[in-house]
C-alpha positions as CSV (number, residue, x, y, z in Angstrom):
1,X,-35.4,107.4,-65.6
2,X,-36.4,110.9,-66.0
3,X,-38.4,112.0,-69.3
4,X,-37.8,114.7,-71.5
5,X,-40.4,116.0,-74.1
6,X,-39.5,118.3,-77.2
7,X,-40.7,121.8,-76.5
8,X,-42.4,121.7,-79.8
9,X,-45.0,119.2,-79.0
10,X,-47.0,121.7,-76.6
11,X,-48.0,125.4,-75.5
12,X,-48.4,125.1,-72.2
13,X,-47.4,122.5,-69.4
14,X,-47.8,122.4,-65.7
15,X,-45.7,120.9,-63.2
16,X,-47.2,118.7,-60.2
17,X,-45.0,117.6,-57.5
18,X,-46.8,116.0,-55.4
19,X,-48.8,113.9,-57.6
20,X,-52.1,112.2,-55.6
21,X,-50.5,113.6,-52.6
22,X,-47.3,111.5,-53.3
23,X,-43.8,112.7,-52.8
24,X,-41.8,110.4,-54.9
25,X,-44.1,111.3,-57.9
26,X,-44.2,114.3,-60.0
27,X,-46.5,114.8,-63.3
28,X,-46.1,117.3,-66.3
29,X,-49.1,118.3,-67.7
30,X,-48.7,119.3,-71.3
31,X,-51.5,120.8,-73.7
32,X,-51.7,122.4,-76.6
33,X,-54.0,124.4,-78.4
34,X,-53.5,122.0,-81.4
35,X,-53.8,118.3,-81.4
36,X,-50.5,116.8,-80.4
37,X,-49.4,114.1,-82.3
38,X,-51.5,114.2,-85.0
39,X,-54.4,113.2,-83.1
40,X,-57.1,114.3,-81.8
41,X,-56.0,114.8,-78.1
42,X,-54.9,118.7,-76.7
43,X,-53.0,117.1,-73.6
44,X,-50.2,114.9,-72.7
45,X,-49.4,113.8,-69.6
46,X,-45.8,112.0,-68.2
47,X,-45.6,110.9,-65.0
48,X,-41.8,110.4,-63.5
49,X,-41.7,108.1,-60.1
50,X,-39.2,106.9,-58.2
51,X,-40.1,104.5,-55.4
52,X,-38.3,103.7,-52.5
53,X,-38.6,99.6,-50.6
54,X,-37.8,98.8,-47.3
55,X,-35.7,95.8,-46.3
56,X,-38.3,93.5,-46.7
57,X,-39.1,95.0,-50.6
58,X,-42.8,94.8,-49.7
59,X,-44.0,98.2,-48.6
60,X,-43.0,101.3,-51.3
61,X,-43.1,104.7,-51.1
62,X,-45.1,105.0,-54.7
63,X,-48.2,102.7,-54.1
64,X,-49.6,101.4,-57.1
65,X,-53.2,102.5,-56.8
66,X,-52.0,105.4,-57.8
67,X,-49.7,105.6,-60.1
68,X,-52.0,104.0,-62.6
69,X,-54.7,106.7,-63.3
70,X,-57.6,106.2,-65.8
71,X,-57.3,109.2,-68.1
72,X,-58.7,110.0,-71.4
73,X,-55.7,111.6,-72.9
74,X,-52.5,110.2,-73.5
75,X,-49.9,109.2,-70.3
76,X,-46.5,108.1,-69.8
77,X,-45.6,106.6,-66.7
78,X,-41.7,106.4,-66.4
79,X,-39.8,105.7,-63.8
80,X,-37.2,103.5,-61.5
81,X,-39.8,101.5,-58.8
82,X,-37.4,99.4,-57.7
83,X,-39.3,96.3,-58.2
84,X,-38.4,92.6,-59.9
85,X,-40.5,90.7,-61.8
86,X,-40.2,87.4,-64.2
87,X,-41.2,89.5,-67.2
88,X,-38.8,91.9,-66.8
89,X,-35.5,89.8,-66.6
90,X,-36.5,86.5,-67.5
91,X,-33.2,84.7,-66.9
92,X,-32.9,86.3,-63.1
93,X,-33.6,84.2,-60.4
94,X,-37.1,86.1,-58.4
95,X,-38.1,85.5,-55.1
96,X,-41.6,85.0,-54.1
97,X,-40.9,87.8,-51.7
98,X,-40.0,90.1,-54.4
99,X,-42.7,88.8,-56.3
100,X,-45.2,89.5,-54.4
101,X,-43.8,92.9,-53.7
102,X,-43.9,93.7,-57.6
103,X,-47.2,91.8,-58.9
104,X,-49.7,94.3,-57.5
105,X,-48.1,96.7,-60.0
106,X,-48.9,94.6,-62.8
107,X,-52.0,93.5,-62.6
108,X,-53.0,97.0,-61.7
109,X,-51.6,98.3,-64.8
110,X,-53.2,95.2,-66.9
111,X,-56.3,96.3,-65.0
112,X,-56.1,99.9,-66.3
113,X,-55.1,98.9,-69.6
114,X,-51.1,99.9,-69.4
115,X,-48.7,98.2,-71.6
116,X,-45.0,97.8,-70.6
117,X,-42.5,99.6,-73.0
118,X,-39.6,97.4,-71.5
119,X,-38.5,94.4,-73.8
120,X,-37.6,91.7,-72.1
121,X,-34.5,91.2,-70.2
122,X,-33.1,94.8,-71.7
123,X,-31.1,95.7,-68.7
124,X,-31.4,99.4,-67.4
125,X,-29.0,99.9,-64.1
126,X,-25.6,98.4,-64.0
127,X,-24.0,98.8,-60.9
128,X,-20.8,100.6,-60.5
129,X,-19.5,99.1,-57.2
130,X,-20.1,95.6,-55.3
131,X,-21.3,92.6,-56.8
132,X,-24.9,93.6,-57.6
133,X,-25.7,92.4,-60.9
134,X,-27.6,94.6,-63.8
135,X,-31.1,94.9,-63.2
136,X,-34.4,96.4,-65.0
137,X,-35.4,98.3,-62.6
138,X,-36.3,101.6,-65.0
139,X,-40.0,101.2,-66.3
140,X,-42.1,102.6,-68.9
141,X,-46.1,102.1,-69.2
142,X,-47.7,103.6,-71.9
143,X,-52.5,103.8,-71.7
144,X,-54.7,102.7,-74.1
145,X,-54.6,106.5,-76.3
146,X,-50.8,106.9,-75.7
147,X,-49.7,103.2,-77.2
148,X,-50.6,104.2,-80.7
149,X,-48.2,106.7,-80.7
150,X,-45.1,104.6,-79.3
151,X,-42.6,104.2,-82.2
152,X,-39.7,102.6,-80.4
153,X,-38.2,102.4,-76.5
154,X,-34.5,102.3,-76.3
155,X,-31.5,101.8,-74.6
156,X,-28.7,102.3,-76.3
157,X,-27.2,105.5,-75.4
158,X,-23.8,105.8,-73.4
159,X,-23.9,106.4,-69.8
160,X,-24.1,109.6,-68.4
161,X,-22.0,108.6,-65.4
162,X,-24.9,107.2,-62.9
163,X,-25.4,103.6,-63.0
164,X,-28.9,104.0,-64.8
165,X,-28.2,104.1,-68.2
166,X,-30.3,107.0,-70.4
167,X,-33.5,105.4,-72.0
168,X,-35.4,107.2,-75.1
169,X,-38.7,106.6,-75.7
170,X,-39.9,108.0,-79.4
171,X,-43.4,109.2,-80.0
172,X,-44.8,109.4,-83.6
173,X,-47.8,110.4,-85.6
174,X,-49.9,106.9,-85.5
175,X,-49.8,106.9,-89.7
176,X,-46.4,107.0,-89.5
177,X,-45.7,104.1,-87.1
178,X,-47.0,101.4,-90.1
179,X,-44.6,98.5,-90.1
180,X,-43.1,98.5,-93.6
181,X,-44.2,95.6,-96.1
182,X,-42.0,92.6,-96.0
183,X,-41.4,89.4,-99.3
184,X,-43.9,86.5,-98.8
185,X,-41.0,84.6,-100.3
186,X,-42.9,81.7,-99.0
187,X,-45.2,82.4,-102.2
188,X,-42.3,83.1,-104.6
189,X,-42.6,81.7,-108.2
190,X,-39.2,79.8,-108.1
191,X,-39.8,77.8,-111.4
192,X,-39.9,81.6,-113.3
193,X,-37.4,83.2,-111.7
194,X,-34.5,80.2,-111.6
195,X,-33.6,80.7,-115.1
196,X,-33.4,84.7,-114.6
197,X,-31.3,84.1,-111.8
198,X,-29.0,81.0,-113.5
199,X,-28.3,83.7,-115.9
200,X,-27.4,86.4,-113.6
201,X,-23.8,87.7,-114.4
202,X,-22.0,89.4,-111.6
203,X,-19.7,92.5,-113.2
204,X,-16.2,91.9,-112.8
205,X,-14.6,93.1,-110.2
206,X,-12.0,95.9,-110.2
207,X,-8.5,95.7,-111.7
208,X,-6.8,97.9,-108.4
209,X,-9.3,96.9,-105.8
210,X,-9.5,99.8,-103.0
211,X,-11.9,99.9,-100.4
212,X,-14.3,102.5,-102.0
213,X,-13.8,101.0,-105.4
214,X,-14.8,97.4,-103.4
215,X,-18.1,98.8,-101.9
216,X,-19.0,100.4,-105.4
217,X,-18.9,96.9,-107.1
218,X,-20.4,95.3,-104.4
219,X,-23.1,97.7,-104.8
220,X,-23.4,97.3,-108.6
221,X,-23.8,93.2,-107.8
222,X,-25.9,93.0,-105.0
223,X,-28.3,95.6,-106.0
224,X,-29.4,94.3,-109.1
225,X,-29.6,90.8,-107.5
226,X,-31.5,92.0,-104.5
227,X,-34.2,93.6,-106.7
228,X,-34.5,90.5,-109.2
229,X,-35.4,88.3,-106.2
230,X,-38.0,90.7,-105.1
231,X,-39.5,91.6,-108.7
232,X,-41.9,88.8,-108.7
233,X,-42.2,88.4,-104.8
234,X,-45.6,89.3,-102.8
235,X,-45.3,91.6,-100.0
236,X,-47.4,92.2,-97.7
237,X,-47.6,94.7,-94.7
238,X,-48.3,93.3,-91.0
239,X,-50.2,95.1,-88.6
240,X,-49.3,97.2,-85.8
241,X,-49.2,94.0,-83.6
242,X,-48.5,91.4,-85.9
243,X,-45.4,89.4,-84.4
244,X,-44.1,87.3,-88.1
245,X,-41.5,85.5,-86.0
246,X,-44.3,83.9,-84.0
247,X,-44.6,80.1,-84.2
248,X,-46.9,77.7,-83.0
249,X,-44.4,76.3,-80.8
250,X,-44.0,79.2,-79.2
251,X,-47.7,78.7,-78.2
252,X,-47.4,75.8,-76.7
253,X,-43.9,77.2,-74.4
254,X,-46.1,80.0,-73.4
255,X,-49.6,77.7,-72.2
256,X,-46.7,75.8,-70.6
257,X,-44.9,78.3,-69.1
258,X,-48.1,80.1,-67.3
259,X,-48.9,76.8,-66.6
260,X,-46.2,76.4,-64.5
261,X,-46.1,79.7,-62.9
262,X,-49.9,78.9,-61.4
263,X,-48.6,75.7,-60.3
264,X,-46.2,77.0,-58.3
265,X,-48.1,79.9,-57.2
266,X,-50.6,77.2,-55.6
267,X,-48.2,74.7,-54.4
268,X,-45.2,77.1,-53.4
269,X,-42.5,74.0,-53.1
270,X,-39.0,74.2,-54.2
271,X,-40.1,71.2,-56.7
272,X,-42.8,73.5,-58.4
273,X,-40.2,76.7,-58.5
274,X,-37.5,74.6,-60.2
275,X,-40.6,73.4,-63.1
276,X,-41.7,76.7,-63.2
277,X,-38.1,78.5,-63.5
278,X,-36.9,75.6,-66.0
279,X,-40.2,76.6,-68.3
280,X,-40.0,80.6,-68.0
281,X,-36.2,80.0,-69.3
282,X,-36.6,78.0,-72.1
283,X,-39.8,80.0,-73.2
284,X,-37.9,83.1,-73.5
285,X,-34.8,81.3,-74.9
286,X,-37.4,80.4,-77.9
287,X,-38.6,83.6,-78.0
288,X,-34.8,85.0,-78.5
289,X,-34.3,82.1,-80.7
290,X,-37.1,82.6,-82.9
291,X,-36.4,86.3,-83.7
292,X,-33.1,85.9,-84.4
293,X,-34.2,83.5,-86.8
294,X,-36.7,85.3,-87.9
């Protein structure tokens, strides 16, 4: 996954190939001699890896005490390292081989403070030949100054003819990045507004219907409907890491699921796997199920 940065956002930037001495990791150093981002910060730094395994997916070329660095300033970390873990694909079947292989990664990154970018199961490399199946394989981590300024990660451009598909990662002004205020139709005064809408009349709909004459009258009737159900609606605006979709069941899955993933951890038997695979899959299938509900 290789980054790309508008050449508006800085002045200067310099390019380190062999980052902490490191072949398979270069860093571009961008500053400015005004605050980037809105903030208060004068440098950026991105960090592109791309780790290499051997057979036995436990030694890599891109070790992960470095590739974690505790900076001040903001820092991207982008890159394909070749590992698999549960959190990544949560439906895909992980060895404890390639488990071990991948955790020191994350805990070192929990340790530094590094959130993932990735959501979930969003696959990034789709094989073009063999029977390999897709894989997330292309990471972003984002530091404690940089995370602020993450609007969105995406990957939903076309591919560019590689089996890695592009990914684009959009940075914004932290005032800009406020979740917009949603209905607490939870608190809506029903017994005022059923008469209003009882006695909402849709306009009658055109004589010669056409397609752009069709859109115009839906328009004129949903509009007007739309805003009477809100008039008398509370809104309220979540914080940066609310999660509305967020249950109390869900909390109970995820004490569950971890749970499980100790257990087996400590008793590595194919007993404990199948308990601990059964509860990551239905945790995430709750997850899925409770945003699309949402």
């Amino acid at each position: 996954m290789a980054a790309y940065v508008h050449r508006s956002f800085f002045s200067n930037y310099t390019v380190l190939p062999r980052f902490e001495g490191v072949d398979d990791v270069l860093a571009l150093d961008i500053s400015s001699n005004e605050p980037l981002f809105g903030t208060g910060f004068h440098s950026f730094r991105v960090i592109n890896a791309y780790s290499t395994n051997t057979v036995d997916h436990m030694i890599h070329s891109v070790p992960s005490e470095v590739l974690f660095p505790d900076l001040g300033f903001p820092l991207l970390i982008v890159g394909d390292l070749n590992i698999h873990y549960p959190l990544l694909d949560p439906l895909r079947h992980i060895s404890s081989r390639e488990i071990s292989s991948s955790t020191p990664y994350f805990e070192k990154a929990a340790e530094s403070g590094f959130a993932l970018l990735n959501p979930p199961g969003e696959y990034t490399r789709f094989p073009l030949v063999g029977n390999a199946r897709p894989s997330v394989t292309d990471l972003a981590f984002a530091n404690p100054p940089l995370l602020p300024l993450v609007k969105s990660w995406e990957a939903s451009l076309p591919s560019t003819g590689s089996d890695h598909i592009p990914i684009t990662i959009t940075l914004t002004i932290p005032s800009l990045n406020q979740k917009p205020a949603r209905q607490q139709w939870a608190d809506t005064d029903w017994e005022t507004r059923d008469p209003i809408i009882k006695g909402f009349k849709v306009p009658a709909t055109p004589s010669c219907p056409t397609p752009p004459k069709l859109d115009e009258w839906m328009s004129e009737s949903l509009n007007p409907l739309v805003a009477l159900l809100k008039e008398h609606t509370p809104v309220s605006r979540p914080s940066h890491h609310s999660k509305p979709w967020w249950t109390s069941h869900l909390t109970i899955l995820r004490r569950e699921y971890h749970k499980a993933v100790r257990s087996a951890r400590k008793n590595d038997t194919p007993h404990m796997r199948e308990v601990a695979g059964s509860s990551k899959a239905g945790y995430f299938k709750a997850i899925k199920a409770a945003k699309n509900k949402h």
